[in-house]
PLY file of the C-alpha trace (Angstrom):
ply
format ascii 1.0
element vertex 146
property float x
property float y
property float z
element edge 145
property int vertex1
property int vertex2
end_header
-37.35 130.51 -88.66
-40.31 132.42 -89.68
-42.46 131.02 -87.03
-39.54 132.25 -84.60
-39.42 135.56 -86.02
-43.54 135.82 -86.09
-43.70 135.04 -82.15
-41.03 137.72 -80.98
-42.91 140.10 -83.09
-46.12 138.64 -81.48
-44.40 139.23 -77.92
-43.14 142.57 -78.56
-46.58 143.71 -80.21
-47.97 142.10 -76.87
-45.19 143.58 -74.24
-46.28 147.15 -75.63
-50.28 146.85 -75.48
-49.61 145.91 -71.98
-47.21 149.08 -71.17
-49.91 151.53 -72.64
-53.06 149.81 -70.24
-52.37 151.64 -67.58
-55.06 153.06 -66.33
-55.06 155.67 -63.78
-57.75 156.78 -61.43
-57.19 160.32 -61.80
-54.38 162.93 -62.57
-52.67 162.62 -58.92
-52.38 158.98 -59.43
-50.62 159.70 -62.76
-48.38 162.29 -60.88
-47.69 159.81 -58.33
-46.85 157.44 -60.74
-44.17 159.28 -62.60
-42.46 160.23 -59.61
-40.92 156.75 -58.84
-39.41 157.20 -62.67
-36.11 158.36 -61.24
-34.02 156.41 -63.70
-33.60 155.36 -66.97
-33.81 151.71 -65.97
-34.67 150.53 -68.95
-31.73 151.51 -71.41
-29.60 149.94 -69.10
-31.14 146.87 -69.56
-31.24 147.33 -73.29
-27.65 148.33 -73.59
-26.47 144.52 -72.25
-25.97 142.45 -75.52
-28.16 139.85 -76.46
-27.19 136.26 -75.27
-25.43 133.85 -77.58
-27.54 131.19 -78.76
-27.21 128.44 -76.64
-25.87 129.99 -73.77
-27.35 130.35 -70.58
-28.93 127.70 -70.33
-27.52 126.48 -67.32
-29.38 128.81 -65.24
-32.65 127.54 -66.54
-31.82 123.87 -65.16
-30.20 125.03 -61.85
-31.89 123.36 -59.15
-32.33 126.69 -57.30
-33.88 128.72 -60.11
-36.17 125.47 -60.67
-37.39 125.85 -57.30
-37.78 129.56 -57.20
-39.81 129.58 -60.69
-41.85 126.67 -59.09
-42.15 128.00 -56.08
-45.94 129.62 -54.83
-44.29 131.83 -52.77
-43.63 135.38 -54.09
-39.68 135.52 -54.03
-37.18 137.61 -54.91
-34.39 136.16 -58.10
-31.00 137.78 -57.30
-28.68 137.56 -59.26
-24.93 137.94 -58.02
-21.31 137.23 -59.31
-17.89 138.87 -60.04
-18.09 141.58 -62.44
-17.38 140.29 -66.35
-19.12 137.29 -65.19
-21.89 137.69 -67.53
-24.66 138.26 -65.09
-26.43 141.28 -67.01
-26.19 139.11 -70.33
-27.98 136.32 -68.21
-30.27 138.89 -66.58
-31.56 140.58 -69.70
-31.68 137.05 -71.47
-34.02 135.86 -68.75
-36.26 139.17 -68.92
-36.67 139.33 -72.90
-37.49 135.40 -73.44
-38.03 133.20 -70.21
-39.57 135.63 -67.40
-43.35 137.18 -68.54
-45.28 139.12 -66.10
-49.00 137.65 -65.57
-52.20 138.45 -63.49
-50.86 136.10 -60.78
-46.86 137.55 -60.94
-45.13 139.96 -62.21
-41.60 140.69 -63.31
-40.05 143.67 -62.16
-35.92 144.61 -62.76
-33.32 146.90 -62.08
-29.52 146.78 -62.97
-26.85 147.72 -60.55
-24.24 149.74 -62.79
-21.41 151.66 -61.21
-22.56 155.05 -62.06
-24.55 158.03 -60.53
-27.78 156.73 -61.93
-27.83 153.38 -61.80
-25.90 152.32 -58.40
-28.16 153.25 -55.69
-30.79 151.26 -53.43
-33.41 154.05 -53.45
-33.28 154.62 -56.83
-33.66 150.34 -57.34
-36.42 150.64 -55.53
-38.70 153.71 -57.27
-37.26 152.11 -60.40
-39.04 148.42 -58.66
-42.04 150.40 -57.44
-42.07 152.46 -60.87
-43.02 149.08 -62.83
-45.01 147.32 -59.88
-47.68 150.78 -60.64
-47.36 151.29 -64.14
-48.71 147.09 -64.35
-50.79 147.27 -61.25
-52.23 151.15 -61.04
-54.75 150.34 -58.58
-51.53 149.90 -55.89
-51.08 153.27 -56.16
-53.76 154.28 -53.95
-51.56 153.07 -50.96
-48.44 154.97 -52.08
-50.56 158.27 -52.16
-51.28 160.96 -49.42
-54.52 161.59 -48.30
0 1
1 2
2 3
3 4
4 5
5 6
6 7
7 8
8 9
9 10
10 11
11 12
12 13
13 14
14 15
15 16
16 17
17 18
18 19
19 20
20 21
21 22
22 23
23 24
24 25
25 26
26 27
27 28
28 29
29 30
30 31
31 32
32 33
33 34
34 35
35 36
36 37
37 38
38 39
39 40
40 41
41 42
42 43
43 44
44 45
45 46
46 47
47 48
48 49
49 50
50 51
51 52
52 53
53 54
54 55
55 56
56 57
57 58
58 59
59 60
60 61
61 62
62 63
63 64
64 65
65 66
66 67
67 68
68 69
69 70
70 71
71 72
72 73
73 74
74 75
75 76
76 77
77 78
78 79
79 80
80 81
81 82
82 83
83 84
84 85
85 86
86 87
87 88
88 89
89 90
90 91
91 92
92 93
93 94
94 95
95 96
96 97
97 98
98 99
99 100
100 101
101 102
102 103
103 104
104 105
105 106
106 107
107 108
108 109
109 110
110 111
111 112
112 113
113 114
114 115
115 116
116 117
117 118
118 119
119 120
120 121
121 122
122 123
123 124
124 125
125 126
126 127
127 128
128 129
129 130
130 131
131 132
132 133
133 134
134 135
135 136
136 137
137 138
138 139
139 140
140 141
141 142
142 143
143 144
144 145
């Protein structure tokens, strides 16, 4: 149990040295960076409860997630279903403890929620483009004007 409790602390200690490298160019890149922060997408992954142990596992052994994580092509996990279906329990289960961004991929998010902030496809995507620059800043180059 200790050893458990050691490695989230370990992840979380890692998960925030790696928010706080970004390293910008210059002030416009910083700018440009923070205009893509149009939502709050993080709380409302944060505000989904934690899974129950032992639960959602059967995502992990589904024969289509298999082949997307093993895949070498860079695709897109969607997640779909009913509401009450337990999707954003899944979701935020598979962000926090299975899915870790590397040099080779990275893991981006964004709930759908039915609410001003959180249900439109331009603000998925600056919230998607907002984390692609804050883990890759040298991208930004191509989303800035001359």
């Amino acid at each position: 149990m200790l050893q458990g409790i050691a490695a989230q602390i370990h992840t979380e200690i890692t998960h925030h040295a790696q928010k706080q490298e970004v390293r910008y160019e210059n002030d416009k890149q910083r700018e440009c960076h923070q205009v893509f922060k149009t939502s709050t997408y993080e709380q409302f992954k944060n505000i989904n409860r934690d899974r129950v142990q032992g639960t959602c596992r059967w995502v992990l052994e589904h024969e289509k997630y298999i082949q997307w994580q093993q895949s070498p092509k860079d695709d897109l996990l969607w997640i779909s279903a009913d509401p009450g279906c337990g999707k954003s329990v899944l979701s935020k289960s598979l962000i926090d403890n299975e899915l870790r961004s590397t040099e080779t991929h990275l893991v981006c998010y964004f709930f759908f929620k039915d609410n001003e902030e959180q249900k439109s496809v331009s603000t998925a995507l600056c919230a998607l483009l907002h984390q692609l620059f804050g883990s890759r800043p040298r991208l930004l180059r191509h989303a800035m004007t001359s």
